[in-house]
mmCIF file of the C-alpha atoms, coordinates in Angstrom:
data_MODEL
# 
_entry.id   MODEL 
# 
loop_
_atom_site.group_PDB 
_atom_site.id 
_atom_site.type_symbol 
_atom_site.label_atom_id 
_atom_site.label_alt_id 
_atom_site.label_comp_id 
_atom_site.label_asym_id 
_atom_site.label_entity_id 
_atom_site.label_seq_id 
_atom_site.pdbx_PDB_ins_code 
_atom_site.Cartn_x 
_atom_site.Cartn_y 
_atom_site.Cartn_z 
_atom_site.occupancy 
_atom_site.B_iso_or_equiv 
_atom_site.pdbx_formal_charge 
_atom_site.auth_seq_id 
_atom_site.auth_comp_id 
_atom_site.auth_asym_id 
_atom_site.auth_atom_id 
_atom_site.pdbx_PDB_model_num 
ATOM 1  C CA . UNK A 1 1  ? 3.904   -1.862  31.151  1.00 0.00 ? 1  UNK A CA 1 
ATOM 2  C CA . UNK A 1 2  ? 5.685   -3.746  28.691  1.00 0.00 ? 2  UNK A CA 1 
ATOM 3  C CA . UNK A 1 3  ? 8.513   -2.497  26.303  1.00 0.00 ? 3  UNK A CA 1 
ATOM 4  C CA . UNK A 1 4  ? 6.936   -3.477  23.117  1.00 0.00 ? 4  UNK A CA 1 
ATOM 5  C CA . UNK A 1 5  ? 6.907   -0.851  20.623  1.00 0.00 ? 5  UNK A CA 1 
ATOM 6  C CA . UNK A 1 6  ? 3.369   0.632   19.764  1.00 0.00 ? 6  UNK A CA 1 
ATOM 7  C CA . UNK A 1 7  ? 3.297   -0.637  16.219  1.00 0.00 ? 7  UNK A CA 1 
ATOM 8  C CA . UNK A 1 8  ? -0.352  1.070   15.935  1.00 0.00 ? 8  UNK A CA 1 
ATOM 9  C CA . UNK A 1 9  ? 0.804   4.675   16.054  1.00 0.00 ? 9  UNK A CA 1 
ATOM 10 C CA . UNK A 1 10 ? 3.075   3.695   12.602  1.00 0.00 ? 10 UNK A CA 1 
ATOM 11 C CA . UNK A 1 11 ? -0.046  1.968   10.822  1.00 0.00 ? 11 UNK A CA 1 
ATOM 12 C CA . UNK A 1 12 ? -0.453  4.272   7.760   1.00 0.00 ? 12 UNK A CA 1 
ATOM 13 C CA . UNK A 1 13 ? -2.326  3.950   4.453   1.00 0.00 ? 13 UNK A CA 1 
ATOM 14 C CA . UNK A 1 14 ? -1.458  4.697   1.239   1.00 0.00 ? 14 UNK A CA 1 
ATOM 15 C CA . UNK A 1 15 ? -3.810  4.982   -1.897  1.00 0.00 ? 15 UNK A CA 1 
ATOM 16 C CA . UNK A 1 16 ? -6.227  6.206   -4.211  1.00 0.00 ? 16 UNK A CA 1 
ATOM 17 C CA . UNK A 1 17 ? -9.965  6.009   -4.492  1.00 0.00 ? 17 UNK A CA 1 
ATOM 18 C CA . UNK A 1 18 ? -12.881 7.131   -5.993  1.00 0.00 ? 18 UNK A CA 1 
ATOM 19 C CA . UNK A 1 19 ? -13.885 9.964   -3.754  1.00 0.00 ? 19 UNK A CA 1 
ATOM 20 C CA . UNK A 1 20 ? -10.723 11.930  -4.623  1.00 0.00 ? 20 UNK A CA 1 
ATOM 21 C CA . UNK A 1 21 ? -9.854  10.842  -8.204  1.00 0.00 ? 21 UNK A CA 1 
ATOM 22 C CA . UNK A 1 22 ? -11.642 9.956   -11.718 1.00 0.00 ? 22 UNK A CA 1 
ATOM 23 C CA . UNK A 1 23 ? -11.768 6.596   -13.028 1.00 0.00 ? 23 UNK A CA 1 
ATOM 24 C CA . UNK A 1 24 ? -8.577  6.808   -15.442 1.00 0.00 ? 24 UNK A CA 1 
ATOM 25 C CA . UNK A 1 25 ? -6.512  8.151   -12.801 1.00 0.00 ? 25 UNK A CA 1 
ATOM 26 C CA . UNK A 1 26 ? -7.686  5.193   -10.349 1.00 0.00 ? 26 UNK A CA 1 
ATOM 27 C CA . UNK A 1 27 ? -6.950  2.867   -13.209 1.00 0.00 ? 27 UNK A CA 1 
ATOM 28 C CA . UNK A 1 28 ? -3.009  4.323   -13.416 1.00 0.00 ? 28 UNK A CA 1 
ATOM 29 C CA . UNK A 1 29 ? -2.902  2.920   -9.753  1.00 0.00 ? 29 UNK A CA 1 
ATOM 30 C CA . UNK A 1 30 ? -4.424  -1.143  -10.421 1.00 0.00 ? 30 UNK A CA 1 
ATOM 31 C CA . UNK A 1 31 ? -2.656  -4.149  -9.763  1.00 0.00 ? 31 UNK A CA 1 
ATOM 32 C CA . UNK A 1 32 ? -3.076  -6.826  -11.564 1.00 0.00 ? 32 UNK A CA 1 
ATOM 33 C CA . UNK A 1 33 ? -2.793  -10.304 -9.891  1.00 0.00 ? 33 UNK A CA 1 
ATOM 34 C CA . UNK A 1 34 ? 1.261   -10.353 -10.234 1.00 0.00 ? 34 UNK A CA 1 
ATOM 35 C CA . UNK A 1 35 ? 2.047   -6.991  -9.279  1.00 0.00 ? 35 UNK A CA 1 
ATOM 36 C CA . UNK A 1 36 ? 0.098   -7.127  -5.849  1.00 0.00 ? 36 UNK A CA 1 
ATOM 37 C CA . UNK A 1 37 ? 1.712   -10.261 -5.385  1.00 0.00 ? 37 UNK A CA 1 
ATOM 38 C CA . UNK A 1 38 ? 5.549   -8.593  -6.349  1.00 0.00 ? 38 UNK A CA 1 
ATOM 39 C CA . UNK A 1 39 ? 4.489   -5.920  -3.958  1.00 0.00 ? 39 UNK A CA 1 
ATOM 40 C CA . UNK A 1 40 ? 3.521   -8.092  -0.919  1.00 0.00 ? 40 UNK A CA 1 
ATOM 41 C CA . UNK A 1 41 ? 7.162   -9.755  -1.521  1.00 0.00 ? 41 UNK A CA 1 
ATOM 42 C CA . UNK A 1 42 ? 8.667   -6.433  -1.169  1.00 0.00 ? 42 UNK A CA 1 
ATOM 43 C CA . UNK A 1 43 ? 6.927   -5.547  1.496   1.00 0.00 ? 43 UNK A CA 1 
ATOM 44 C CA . UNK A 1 44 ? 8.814   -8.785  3.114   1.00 0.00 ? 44 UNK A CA 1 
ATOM 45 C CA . UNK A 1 45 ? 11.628  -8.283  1.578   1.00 0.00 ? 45 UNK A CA 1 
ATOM 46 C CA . UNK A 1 46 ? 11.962  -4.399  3.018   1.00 0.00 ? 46 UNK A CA 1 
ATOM 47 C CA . UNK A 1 47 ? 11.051  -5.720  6.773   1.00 0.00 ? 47 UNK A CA 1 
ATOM 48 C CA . UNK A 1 48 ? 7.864   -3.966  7.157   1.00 0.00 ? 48 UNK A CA 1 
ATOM 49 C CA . UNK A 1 49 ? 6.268   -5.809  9.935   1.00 0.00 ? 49 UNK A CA 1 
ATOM 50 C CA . UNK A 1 50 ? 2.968   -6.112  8.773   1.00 0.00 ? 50 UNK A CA 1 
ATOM 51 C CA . UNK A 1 51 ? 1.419   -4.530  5.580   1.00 0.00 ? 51 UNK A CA 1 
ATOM 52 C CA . UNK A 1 52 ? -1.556  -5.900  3.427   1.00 0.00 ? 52 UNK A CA 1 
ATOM 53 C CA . UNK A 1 53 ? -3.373  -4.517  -0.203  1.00 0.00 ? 53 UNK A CA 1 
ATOM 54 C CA . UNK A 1 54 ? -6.749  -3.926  -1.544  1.00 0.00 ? 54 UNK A CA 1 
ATOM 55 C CA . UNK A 1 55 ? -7.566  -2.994  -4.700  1.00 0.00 ? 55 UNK A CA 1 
ATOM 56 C CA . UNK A 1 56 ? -10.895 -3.469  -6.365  1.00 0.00 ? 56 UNK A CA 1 
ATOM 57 C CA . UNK A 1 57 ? -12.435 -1.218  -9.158  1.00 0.00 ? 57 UNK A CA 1 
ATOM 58 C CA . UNK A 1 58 ? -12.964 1.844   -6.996  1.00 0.00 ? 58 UNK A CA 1 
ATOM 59 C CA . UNK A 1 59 ? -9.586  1.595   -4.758  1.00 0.00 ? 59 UNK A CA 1 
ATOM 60 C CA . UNK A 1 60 ? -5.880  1.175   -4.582  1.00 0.00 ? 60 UNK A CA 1 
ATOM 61 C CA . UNK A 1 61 ? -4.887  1.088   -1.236  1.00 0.00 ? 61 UNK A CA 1 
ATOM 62 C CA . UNK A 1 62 ? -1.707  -0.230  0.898   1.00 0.00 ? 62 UNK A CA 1 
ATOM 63 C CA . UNK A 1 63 ? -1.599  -0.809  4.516   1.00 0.00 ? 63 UNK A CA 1 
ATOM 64 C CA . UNK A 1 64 ? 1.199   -1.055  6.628   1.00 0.00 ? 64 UNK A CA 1 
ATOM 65 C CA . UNK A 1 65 ? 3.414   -0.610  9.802   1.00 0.00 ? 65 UNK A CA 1 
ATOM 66 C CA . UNK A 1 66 ? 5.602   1.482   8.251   1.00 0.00 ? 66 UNK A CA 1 
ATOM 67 C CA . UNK A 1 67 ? 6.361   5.396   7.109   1.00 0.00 ? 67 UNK A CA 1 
ATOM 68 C CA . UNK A 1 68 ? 3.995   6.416   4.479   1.00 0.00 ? 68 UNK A CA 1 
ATOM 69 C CA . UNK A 1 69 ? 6.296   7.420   2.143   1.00 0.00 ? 69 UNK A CA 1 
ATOM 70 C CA . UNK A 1 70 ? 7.664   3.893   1.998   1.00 0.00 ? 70 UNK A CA 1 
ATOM 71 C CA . UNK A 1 71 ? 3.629   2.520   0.833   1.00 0.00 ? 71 UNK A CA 1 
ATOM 72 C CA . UNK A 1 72 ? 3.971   5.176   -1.997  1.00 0.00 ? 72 UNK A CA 1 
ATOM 73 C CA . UNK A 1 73 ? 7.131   4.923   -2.945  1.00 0.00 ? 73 UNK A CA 1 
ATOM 74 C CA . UNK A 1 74 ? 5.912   0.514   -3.556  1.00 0.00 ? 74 UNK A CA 1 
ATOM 75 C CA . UNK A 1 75 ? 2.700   1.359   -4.998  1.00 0.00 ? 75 UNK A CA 1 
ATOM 76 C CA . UNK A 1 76 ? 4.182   3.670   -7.092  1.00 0.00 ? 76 UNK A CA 1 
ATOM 77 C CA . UNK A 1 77 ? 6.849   1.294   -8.223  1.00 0.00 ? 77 UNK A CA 1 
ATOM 78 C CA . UNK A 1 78 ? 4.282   -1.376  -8.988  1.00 0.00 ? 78 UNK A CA 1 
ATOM 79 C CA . UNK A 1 79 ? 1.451   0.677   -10.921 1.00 0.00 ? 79 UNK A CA 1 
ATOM 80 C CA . UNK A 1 80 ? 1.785   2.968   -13.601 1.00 0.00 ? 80 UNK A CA 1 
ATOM 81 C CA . UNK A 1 81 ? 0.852   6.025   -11.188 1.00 0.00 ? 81 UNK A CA 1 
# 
């Protein structure tokens, strides 16, 4: 047994996507180039130990080890959601 934490049980997701919300409301939520790559620095910059981003035409979505309200509270700040 080692004393690593168990960084898996703090993976969350935060997003949008099509199955849950129209196509302008999905748009509020896109990143362009720039923004995903702002958010990705404050994901570094904020000490989350891992996150990553997706976004294509019929998703949003950030993924992290980290509390959930944190990968709102960036996507939020980076969109126009």
């Amino acid at each position: 047994m080692t004393d690593t934490p168990n960084f898996l049980s703090e993976f969350c997701i935060a997003g949008i996507n099509y199955r849950k919300s129209d196509v302008v409301v999905r748009g509020q939520f896109s990143l362009t180039s720039e923004a995903c790559n702002l958010l990705l620095n404050n994901i570094v910059e904020e000490k989350i130990p891992s996150g990553f981003v997706l976004s294509t035409c019929n998703r949003t979505e950030v993924y992290g080890i980290s509390d959930p309200k944190e990968l709102v509270r960036l996507l939020c700040i980076h969109t126009h959601g």
